[in-house]
C-alpha positions as CSV (number, residue, x, y, z in Angstrom):
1,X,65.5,104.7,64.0
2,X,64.4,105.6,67.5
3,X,67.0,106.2,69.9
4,X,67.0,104.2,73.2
5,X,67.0,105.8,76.7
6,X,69.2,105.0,80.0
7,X,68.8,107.0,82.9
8,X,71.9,106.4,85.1
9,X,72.6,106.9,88.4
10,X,69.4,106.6,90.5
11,X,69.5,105.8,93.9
12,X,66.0,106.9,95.0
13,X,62.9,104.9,94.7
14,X,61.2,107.7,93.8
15,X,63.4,108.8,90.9
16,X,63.4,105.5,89.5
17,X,59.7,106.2,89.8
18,X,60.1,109.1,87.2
19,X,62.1,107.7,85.0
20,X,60.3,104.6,84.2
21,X,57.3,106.7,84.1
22,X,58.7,109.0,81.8
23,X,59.6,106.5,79.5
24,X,63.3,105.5,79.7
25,X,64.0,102.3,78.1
26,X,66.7,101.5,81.2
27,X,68.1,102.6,84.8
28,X,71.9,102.7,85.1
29,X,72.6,101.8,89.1
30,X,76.3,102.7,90.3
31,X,78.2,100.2,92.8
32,X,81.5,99.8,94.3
33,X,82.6,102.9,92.9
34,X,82.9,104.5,96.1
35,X,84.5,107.9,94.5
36,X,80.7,108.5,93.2
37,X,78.0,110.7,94.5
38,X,75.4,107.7,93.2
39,X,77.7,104.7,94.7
40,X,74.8,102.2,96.0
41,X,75.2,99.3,98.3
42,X,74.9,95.7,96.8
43,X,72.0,95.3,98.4
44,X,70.2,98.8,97.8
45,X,70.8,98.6,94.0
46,X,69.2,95.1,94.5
47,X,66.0,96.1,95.8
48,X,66.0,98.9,93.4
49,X,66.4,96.5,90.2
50,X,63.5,94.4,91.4
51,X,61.0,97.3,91.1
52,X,61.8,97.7,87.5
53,X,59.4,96.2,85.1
54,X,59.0,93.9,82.5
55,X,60.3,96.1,79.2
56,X,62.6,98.2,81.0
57,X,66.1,96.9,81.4
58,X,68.2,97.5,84.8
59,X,71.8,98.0,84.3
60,X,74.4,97.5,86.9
61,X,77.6,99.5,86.3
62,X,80.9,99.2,88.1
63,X,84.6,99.8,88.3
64,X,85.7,96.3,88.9
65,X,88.7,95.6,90.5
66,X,88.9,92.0,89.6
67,X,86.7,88.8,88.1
68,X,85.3,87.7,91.4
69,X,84.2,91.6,92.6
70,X,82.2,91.5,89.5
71,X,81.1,88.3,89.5
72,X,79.9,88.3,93.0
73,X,78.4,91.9,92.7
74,X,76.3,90.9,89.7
75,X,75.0,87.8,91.6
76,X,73.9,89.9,94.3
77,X,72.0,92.9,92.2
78,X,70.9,90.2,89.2
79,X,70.3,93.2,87.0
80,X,69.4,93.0,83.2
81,X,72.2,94.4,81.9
82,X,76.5,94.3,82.9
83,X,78.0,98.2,82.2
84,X,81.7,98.1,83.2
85,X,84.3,100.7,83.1
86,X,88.2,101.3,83.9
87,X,91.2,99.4,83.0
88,X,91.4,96.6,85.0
89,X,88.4,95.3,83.7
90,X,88.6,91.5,82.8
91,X,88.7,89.8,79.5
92,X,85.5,89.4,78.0
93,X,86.0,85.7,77.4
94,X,86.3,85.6,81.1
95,X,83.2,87.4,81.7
96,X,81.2,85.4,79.4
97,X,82.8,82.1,80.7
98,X,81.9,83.4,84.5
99,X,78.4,84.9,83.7
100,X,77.0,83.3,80.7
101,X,74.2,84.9,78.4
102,X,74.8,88.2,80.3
103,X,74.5,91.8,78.0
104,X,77.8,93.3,78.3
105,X,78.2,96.9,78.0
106,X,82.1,98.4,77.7
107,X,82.4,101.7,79.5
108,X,85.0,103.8,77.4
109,X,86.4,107.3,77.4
110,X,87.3,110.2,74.6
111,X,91.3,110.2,75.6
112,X,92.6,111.5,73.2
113,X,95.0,108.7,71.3
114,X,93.7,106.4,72.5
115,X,90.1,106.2,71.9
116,X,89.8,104.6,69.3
117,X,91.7,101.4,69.8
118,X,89.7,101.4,72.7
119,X,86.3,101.2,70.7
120,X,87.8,98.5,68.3
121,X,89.4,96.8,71.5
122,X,86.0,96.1,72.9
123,X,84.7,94.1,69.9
124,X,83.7,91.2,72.1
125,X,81.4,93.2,74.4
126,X,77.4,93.4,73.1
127,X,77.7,97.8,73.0
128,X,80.5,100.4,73.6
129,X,79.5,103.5,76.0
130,X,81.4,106.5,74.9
131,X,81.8,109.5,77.9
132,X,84.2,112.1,78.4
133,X,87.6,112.2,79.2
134,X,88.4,113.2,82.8
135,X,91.5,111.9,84.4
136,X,90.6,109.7,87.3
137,X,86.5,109.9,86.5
138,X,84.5,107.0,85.4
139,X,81.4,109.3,84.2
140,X,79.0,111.2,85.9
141,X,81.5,114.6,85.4
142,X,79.0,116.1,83.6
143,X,81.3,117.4,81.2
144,X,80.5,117.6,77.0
145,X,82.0,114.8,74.9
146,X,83.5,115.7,71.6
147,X,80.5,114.3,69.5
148,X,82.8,114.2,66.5
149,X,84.9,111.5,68.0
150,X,81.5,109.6,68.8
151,X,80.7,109.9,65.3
152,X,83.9,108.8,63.9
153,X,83.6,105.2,66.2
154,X,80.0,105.6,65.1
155,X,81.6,104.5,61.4
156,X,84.0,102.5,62.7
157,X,81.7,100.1,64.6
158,X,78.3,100.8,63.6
159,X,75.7,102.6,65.1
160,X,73.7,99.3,67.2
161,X,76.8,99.3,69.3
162,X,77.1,102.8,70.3
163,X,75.7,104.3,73.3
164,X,76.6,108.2,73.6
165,X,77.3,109.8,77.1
166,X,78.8,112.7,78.7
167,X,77.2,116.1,79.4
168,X,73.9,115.8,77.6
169,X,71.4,117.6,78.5
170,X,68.0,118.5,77.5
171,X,69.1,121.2,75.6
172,X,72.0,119.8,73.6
173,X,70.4,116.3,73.1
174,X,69.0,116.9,69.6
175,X,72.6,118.3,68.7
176,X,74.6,115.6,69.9
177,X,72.2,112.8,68.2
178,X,72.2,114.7,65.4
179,X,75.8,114.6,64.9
180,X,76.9,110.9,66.5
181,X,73.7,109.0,65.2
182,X,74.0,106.3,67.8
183,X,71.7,103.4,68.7
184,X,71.1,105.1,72.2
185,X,72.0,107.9,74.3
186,X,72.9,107.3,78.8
187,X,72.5,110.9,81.1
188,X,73.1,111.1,84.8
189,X,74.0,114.7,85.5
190,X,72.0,116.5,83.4
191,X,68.9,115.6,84.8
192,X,70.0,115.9,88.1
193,X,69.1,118.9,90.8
194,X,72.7,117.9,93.2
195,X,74.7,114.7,92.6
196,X,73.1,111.4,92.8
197,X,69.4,113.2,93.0
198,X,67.3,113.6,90.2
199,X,65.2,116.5,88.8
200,X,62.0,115.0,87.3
201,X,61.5,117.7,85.3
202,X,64.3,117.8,83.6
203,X,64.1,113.6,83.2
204,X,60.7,114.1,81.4
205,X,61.9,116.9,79.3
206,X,65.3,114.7,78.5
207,X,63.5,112.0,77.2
208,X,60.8,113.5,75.7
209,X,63.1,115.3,73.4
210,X,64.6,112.5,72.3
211,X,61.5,110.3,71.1
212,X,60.9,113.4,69.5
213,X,63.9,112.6,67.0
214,X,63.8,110.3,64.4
215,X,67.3,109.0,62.2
């Protein structure tokens, strides 16, 4: 099985550059997370969704406060792909009603307890994201995720719904797919030289390792 690619948090035309050329299969774009180092503007994320191509999917993630923030974001960045995180995110019935057809991606986190019911909880979205548990953080900490609890929600939803995060790098990668087996793996800080600014060596070397493996 090969193992799909998202390179999140870009901001920079010329990492997005880099990571399309290096052969991600999609570009994670932060807004209205204003806590975040890779927070974009509406409109920046917009222009940066247009310049990626045909085969490469753009994926808009956000900590929405209510329905109408998301909606209204989403119209304005039209990206492939709807990645949300935090509690107060709306039913997915809602979502679907509001933006029809979109991909919906559920952002979750390893909290102990509470994971999870979590995973099973977000049976209506299209994938679950798994990243690590930080109080008050939404990703991007940088931090390791216990791959054993991805694995265990792994076999409790299947692995074409579970996208691993949290702390990869291109030295653990082959580790961490080795013991979650999921249908893609998402990396921001690892393959970044300061917050919200990418090293393209590290990007190349990330991805490369991972169309290396094979499940």
């Amino acid at each position: 099985m090969k193992i799909r690619i998202k390179i999140c948090g870009i901001t920079r035309d010329e990492d997005l550059v880099a990571a399309i050329g290096a052969g991600a299969d999609a570009i994670g774009f932060v807004v209205g997370v204003p806590t975040s180092k890779r927070n974009l503007s509406p409109e920046k994320a917009a222009s940066l969704v247009r310049q990626v191509p045909v085969f490469t999917s753009s994926v808009l993630v956000m900590v929405p406060n209510t329905l109408s923030d998301l909606t209204e974001t989403y119209d304005r960045v039209r990206p492939d792909i709807l990645q949300i995180h935090g509690k107060g995110v709306p039913k997915v019935a809602e979502i679907r009603q509001a933006i029809p057809g979109a991909t919906l991606i559920k952002g979750i986190r390893s909290e102990p307890g509470r994971v999870l019911k979590a995973a099973e909880e977000a049976w209506g979205f299209d994938a679950v994201l798994l990243d690590t548990f930080i109080p008050g953080k939404h990703g991007g900490t940088g931090i390791t995720n216990d791959w054993w609890i991805g694995k265990k929600i792994r076999e409790n939803i299947g692995p074409e719904r579970l996208i691993l995060a949290g702390g990869l790098t291109p030295i653990n990668i082959w580790e961490a797919i080795q013991t979650v087996r999921p249908y893609a793996v998402d990396v921001s800080t690892g393959v970044e030289s300061s917050p919200g600014i990418k090293d393209h060596e590290k990007i190349a070397s990330f991805i490369g390792k991972v169309k290396e493996i094979e499940l």
